[in-house]
N, C-alpha and C positions, 0 to 999 in steps of 0.2 A: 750275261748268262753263259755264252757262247763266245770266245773272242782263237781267233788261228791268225796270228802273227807270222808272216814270212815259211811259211812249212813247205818244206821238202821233204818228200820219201825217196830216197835211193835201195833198189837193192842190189844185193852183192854181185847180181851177175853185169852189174851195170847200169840197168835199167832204168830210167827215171821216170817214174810215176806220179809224183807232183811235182812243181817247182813255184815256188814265190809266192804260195798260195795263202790269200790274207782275208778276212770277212770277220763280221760280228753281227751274231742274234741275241736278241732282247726278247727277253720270259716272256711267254705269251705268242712267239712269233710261229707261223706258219711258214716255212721254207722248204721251198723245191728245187734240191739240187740236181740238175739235168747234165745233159752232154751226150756225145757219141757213146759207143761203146769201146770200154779199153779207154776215156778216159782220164778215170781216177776216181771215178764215185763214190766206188766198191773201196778201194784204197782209202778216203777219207771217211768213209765210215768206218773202219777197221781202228782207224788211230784216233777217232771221235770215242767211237767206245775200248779205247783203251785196249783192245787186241793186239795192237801194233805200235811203236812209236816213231815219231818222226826222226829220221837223218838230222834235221834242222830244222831252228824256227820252235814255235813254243802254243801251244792249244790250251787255254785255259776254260773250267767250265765248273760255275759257282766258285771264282775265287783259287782251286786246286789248278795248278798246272800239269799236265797229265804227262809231260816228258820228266817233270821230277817225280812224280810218283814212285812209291817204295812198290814193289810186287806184290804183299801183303795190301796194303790197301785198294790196293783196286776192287777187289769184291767187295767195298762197303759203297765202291764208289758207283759200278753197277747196280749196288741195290737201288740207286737215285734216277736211273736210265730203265728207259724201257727199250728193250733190242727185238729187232723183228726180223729177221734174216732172209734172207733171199730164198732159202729152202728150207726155210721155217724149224728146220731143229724139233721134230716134234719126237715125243714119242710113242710109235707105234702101238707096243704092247701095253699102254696103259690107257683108260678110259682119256674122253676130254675131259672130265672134274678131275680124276689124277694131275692130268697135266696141268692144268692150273693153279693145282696146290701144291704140284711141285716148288716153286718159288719161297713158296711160301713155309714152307717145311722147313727150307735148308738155311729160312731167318731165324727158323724157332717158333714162328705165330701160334697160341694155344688153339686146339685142333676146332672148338667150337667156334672161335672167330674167321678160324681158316676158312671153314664152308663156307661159312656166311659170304667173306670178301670174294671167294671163290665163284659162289652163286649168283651173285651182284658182278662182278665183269664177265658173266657168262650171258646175263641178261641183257646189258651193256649193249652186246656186241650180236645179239637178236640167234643166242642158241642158249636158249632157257630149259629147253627140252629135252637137251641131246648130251645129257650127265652123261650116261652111262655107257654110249657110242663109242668104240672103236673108232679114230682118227682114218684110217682103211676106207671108212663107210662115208668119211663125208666129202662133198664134192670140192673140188679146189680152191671156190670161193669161203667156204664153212671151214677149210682146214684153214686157212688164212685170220678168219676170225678168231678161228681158237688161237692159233700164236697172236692175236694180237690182247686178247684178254689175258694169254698169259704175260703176256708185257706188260700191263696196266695194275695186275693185282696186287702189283705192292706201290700205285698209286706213285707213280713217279714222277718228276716235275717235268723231266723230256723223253718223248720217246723217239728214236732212232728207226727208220726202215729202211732196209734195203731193197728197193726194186716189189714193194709190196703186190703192187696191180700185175708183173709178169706172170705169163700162160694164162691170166684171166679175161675171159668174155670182158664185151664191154660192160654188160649190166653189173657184173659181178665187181669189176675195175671200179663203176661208180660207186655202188654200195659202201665199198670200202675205202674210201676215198671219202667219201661223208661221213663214217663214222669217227677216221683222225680230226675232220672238222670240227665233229659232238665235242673232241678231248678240246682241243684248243680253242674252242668256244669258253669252256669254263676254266682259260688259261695255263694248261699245260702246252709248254713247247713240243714243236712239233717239226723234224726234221725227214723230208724223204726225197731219197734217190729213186732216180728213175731217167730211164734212157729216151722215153717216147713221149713227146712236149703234148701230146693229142689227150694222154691219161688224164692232163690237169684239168682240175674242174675250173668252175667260171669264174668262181669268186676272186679273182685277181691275189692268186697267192706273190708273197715273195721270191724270186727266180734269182739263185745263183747257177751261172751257167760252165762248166769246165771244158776246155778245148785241149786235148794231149798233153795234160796234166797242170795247166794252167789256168786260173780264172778268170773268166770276163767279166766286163761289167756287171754288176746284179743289174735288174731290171724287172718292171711284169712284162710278162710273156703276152707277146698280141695272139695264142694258138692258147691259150689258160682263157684268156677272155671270151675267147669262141667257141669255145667245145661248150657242151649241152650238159648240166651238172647232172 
């Protein structure tokens, strides 16, 4: 599903942000990519989803290699990924059901199926009620949900997040954290960053861990096992 063969990120002012960086996830898998901060999380989700490419080394995912990719295709290739951004990208001036059928518009979806799909990862994600709300109005764990329904409503086979649970309560951290479980229960991959080993629920997810742009051993986490799901 997931394969990163020897990846490097250089940038120009020198900097090295990954090096040697190698791993592979299988459909269906749970993974939490951890480490300090600063390094490289942020950076291999950027060339995960195709935002950035690597220096070196080669990320393959479903078969496409994403350092040969053409620039043109990559929006077909995102339409296959679900992205959750760190500061979630929303927009403001549009309701939450806007923002969800944003995605969905700019495939073309005919408008009566839109709602529907729209309606149903609004429900998903336990804001069935909040169509017509202003993004402004809702609390930080609910604007979270809404980008992550808008991730999901074109049903994608992995979803990518970065840093999902940050500035969240713990309650708010759990919720959200059980609901990528919901996805990757009925087998969507499921990749997320995150700086703070404490976030991880119990279910002994998979742990790849990066140390200054390097990766460690994967491993489960003995601090994934003990936290309170």
């Amino acid at each position: 599903m997931i394969a990163a063969n020897e990846v490097t990120k250089r940038y120009p002012e020198g900097r090295e942000a990954l090096r040697n960086v190698s791993f592979a996830i299988t459909a269906g898998e749970m993974v939490f990519l951890t480490g300090h901060s600063g390094a490289g999380k942020s950076t291999l989700f950027k060339l995960l989803a195709a935002i950035e490419r690597p220096t070196s080394g080669s990320i393959v995912i479903n078969g496409q290699n994403l350092a040969a990719l053409r620039s043109n295709a990559i929006p077909y290739l995102r339409r296959k990924l679900g992205l959750i951004f760190q500061d979630r990208k929303l927009l403001f001036d549009r309701s939450v059901l806007d923002n969800v059928l944003l995605p969905l518009a700019i495939v073309g979806h005919p408008p009566r199926e839109a709602l529907r799909r729209a309606q149903a990862a609004l429900a998903k994600v336990g804001l069935p009620n909040r169509e017509r709300t202003l993004p402004i109005a809702l609390s930080g764990g609910e604007q979270q949900r809404l980008a992550i329904a808008r991730a999901v409503v074109n049903r994608p086979a992995i979803i990518l997040a970065d840093e999902p649970t940050a500035n969240l309560d713990a309650v708010s951290a759990a919720e959200i954290l059980h609901i990528f479980r919901a996805f990757q229960q009925v087998g969507v991959t499921v990749v997320i960053a995150t700086h703070d080993p404490l976030s991880l629920p119990s279910y002994r997810p998979r742990i790849l861990r990066l140390d200054k742009g390097a990766m460690s051993e994967p491993a489960h986490d003995q601090a994934a096992e003990e936290a309170v799901p």
